[in-house]
N, C-alpha and C positions, 0 to 999 in steps of 0.2 A: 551418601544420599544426595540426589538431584537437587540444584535450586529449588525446580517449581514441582518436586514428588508428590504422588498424590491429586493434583490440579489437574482440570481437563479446561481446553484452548479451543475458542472457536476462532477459526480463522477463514476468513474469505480471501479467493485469487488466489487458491492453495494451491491448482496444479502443476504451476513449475514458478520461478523467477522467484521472487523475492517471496513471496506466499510458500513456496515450497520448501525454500530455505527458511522460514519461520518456523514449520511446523516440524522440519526434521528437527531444529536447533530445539526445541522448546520439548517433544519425544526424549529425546537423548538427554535432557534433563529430567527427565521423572514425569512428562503431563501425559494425558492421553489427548485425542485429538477430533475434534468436530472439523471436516475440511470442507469446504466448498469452494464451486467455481461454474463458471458458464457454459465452458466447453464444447463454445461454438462459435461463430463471426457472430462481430455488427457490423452491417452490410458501410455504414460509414465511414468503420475505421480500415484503415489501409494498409495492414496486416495484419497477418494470421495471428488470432487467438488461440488460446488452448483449445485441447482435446480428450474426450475422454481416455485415451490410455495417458497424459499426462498425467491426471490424477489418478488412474491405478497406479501410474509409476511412485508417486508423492506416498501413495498409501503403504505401496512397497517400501519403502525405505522407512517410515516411521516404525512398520512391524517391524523390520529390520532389529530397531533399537530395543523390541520385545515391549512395546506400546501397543493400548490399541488405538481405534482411528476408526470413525463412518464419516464416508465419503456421500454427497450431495452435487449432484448437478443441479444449480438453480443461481439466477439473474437475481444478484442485487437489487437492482432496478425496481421489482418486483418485493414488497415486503410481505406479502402472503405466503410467497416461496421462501421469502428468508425463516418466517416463522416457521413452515412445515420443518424446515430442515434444522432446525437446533432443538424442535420438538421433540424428532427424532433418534438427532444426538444425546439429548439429555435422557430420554427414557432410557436407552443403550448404557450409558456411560456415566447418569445418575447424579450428575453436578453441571455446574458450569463457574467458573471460575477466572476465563481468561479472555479478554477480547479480543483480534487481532486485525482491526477494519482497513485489510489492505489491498482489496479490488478494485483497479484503478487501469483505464487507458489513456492512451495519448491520442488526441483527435487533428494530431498534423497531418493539414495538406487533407483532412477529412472529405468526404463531397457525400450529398451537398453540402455546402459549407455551413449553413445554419440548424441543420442538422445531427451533424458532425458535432456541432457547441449543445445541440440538446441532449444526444448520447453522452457526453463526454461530463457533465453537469448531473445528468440522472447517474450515473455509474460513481465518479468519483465523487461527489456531494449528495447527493440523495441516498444512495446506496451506504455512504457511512453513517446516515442517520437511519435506515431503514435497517441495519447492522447492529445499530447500537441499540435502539429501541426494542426490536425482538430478544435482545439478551437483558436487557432490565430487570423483568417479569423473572429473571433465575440467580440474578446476581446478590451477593449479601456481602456480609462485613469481610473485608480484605481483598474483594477483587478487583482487580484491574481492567481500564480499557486502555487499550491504544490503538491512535491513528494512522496511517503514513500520510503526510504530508508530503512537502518537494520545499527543498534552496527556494523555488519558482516562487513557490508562497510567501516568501519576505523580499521579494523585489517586488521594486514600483513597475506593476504591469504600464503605466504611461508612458514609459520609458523606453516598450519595446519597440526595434526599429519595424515601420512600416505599417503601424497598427491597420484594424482591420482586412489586411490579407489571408489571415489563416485565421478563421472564427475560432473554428476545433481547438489549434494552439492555442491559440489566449483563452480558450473555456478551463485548459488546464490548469491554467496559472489562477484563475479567479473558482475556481471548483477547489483547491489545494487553500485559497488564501481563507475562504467561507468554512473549510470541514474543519479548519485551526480555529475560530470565531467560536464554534457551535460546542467544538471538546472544550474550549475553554470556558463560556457559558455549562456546561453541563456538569466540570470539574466542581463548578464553584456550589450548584445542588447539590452534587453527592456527597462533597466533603462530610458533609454530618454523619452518613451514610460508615464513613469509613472506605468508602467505593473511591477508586484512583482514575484520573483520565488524565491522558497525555497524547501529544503528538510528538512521531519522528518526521525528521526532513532530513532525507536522503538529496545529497548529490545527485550525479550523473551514478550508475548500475547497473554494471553489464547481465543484462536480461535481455530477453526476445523484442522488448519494448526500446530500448536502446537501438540492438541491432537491427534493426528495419529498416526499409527502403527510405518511408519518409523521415526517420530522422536524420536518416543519412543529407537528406534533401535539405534539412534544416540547417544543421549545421554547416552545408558545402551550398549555399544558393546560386553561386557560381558555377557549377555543373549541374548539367542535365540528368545526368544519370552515373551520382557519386557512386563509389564503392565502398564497402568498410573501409578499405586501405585511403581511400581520399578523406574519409569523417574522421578516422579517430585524430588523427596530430591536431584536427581542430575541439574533441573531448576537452584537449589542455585547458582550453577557453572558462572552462566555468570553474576549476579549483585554483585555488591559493597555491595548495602543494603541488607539485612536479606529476600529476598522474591524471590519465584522462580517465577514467570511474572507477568507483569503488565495486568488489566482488559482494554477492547481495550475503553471505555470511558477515560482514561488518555489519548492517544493520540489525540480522538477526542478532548479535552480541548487544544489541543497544535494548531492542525487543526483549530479550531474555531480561535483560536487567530491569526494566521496567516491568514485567510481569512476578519477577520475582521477590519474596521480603524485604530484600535489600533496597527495596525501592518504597519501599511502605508509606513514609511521610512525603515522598514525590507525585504532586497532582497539579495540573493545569500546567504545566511545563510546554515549551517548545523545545525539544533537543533535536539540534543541527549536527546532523551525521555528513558533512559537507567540506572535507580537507579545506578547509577554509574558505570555500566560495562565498557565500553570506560575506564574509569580509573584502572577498578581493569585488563582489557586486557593490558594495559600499563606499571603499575606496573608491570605486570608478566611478561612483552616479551623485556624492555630496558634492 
């Protein structure tokens, strides 16, 4: 028997990267699957978002596991669409059980730059509230939510060099440090509930988000136009251990466990999936 047998998972940013790997991980344990995702640009961000055959492909592999899965194109952003789409889900699939609020960009090197910080703020903080609130209205005794967070989220954003150069970037860091605030505020309502919230904070993750021009740009500001092969040896920069990111299955393992019983008395947590960066940014900035 599966961990989470029986349980059906709504997850948003399902169609590839870290969303994708939730939803397979969390299939393959026994849940069915409510998936969403945008499946288009925001004209801000400066690479390519998903598409919809990503999320055929995500749907693909969940049936794979002899699960089912409805799929939704629909923007966060947008809590009217978040509702239609778990309405959806639920009619379909008759429960809901699991939350997984993990649609999220990076708004580096965004343009325009004050823009880039409002996409970036509506997506990853508004959107985990417009995520969690549409699943409330279904949730009951022993479900879970969880967030994604970022390492980003427990450093002191005053700290970063150059502040005010890249809005979009620093929106991330302060969209991540606020969606932690608000699970933990909410953790603390449910509790009676029996209802669990938590946030993960992933490291660095090699996803499409990673691999992109502008993070390339972030990490190498010294070149004009880095390659992968110029960013990763600087990846090292933000863990403790010896690896420049984690594969996004490490935090689905973190994911499952917090969705699953085993995690029953675990609420309002912050769990740092980050080979020790949290500590090697600590060491460096007391």
């Amino acid at each position: 028997m599966g961990r989470v047998e029986g349980k059906v998972a709504f997850i948003t940013g399902a169609a590839r990267g870290q969303g994708r790997s939730h939803a397979v991980k969390l299939a393959s344990e026994g849940a069915d699957i409510i998936a969403v995702d945008i499946c288009r640009d925001i004209e801000t961000i400066q690479y390519p978002l998903s598409r919809p055959e990503d999320l055929e492909e995500t749907a693909r592999l969940v049936e794979k596991s002899g699960r089912r899965i409805v799929t939704v194109e629909a923007d966060v952003r947008d809590g009217a669409q978040l509702r239609d789409a778990l309405a959806r889900g639920v009619e379909e699939l008759g429960q809901l059980d699991i939350v997984v609020a993990q649609a999220g960009i990076a708004g580096m090197k965004g343009q325009p730059q004050w823009q880039a910080w409002t996409d970036v703020i509506d997506t990853n903080l508004v959107g985990v509230i417009n995520t969690i609130h549409a699943a409330l209205p279904y949730l009951d005794e022993g479900a879970s939510i969880i967030a994604t967070g970022s390492t980003a989220a427990l450093m002191d954003v005053s700290k970063v060099d150059q502040p005010g150069k890249d809005p979009g970037g620093v929106a991330y860091m302060v969209a991540k440090r606020a969606l932690s605030m608000f699970v933990h505020e909410i953790a603390t309502h449910l509790a009676a509930r029996n209802i669990r919230a938590n946030v993960v904070h992933p490291t660095n993750v090699n996803t499409p988000m990673l691999q992109s021009e502008p993070m390339y740009r972030s990490f190498r500001p010294d070149l004009e136009h880095p390659t992968r092969a110029d960013a990763e040896p600087a990846f090292f920069v933000q863990q403790a251990m010896p690896i420049p990111y984690l594969e996004p299955e490490e935090i689905s393992n973190a994911v499952l466990f917090l969705a699953s019983d085993e995690s029953r008395y675990i609420t309002g947590t912050q769990l740092r999936v980050d080979a020790g960066g949290y500590l090697k940014w600590y060491d460096y900035h007391i």
